[in-house]
C-alpha positions in Angstrom: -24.1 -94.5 -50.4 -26.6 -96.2 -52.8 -26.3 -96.7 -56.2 -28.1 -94.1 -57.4 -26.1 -91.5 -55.9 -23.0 -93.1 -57.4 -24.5 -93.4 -60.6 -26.0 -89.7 -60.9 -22.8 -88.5 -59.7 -21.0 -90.8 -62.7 -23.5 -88.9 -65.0 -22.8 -85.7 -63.9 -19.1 -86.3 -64.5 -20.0 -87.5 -67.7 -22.0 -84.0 -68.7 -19.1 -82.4 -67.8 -17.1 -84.9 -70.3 -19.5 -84.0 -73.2 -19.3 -80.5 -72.2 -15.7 -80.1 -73.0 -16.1 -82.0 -76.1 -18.1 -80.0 -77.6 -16.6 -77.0 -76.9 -13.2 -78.4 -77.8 -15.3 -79.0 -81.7 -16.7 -75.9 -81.5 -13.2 -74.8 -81.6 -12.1 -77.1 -84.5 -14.6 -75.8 -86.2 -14.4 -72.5 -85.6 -10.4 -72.7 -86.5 -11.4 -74.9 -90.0 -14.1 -72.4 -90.9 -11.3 -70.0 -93.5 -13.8 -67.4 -95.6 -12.9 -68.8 -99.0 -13.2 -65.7 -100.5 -10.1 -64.5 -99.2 -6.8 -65.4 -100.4 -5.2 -67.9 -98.4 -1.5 -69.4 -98.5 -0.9 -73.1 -98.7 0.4 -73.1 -94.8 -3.6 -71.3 -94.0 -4.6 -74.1 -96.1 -2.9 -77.2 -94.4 -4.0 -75.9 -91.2 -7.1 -75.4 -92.0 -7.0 -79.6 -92.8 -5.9 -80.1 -89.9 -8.2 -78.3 -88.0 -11.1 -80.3 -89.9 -9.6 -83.5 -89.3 -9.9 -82.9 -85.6 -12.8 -81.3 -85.6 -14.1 -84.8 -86.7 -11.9 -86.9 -84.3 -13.8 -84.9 -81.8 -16.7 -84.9 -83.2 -16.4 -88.7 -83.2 -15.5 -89.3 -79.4 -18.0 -87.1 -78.6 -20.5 -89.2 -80.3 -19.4 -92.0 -77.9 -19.6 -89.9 -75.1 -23.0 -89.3 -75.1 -24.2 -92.8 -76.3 -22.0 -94.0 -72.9 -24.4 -91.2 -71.1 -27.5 -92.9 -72.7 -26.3 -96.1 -71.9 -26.0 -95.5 -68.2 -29.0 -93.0 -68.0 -31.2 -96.8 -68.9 -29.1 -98.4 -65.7 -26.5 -100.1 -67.4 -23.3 -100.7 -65.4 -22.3 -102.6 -62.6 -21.7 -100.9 -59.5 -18.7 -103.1 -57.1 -18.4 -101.4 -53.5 -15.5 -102.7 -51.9 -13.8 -101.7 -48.9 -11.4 -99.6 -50.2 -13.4 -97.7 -53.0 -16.4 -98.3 -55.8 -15.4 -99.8 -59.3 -18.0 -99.3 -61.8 -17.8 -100.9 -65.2 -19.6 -100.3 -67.9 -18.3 -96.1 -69.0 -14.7 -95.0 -68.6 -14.6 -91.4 -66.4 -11.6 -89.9 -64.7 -11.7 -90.9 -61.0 -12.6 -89.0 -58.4 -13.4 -89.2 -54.6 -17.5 -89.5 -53.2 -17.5 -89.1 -49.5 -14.2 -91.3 -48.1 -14.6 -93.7 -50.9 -12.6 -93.2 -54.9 -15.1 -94.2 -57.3 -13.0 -95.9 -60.1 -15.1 -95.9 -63.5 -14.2 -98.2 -66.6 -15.2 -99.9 -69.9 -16.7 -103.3 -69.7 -13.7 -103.5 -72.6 -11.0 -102.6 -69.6 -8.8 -105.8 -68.2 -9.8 -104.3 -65.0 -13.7 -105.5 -65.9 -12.3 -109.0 -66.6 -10.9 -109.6 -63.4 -13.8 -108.2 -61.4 -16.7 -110.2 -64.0 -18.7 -112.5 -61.6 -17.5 -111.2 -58.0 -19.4 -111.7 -55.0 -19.6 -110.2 -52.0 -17.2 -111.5 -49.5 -14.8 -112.3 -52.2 -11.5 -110.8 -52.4 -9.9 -109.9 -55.4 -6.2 -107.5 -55.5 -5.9 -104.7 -58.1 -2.5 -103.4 -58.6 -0.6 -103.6 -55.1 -3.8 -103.9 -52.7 -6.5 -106.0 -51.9 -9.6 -105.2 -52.0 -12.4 -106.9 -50.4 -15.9 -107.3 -52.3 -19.0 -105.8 -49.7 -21.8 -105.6 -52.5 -22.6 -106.0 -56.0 -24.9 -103.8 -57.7 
């Protein structure tokens, strides 16, 4: 598996990320968009706040979400293959499983990234109860 298969499939997962954001604040907005016109009780009101307010939560992580998607579309990331499964830091996605291997995805903010920051290959590094030994840095 090279790289650039791991990394287009990290992107793809990503799309699907942004996808469901904006849905999700097409919703919000949808649900804060009250027709003024008509009269409304205080409880349509408050809800209608509410709705706003995460309407623009959303709105903000999915802001982040696709600045991450930029971010890796210009090859940023590092890409650990070990024997047990691929860690790449540099954008947090939900794991999931690319031919026999997990692919493990995280911020370059995660304590995960700390502990993996200047492996090489051969080296051997345990994350959570198993060991993991490095076979390429990419």
């Amino acid at each position: 598996m090279t790289r650039e298969d791991i990394v287009n499939k990290i992107i793809e997962e990503q799309e699907k990320h942004i996808e469901n954001l904006e849905n999700t604040v097409n919703q919000y907005k949808t649900a804060s968009d009250l027709d003024e016109s008509e009269p409304r009780d205080t409880e349509d009101l408050s809800h209608q706040d509410e709705a706003k307010d995460m309407q623009l939560r959303y709105e903000n992580m999915l802001a982040e979400a696709e600045n991450n998607l930029q971010s890796l579309k210009s090859g940023a990331g590092t890409l650990i293959e070990t024997d047990k499964a691929y860690f790449f830091s540099g954008i947090a996605v939900p794991p999931f499983k690319l031919g026999d291997k997990d692919i493990i995805s995280f911020s370059s903010d995660a304590p995960i990234s700390a502990k993996l920051e200047g492996v090489k290959t051969g080296d051997k590094v345990k994350i959570g109860e198993l060991e993991h030994e490095i076979l390429s840095v990419k």
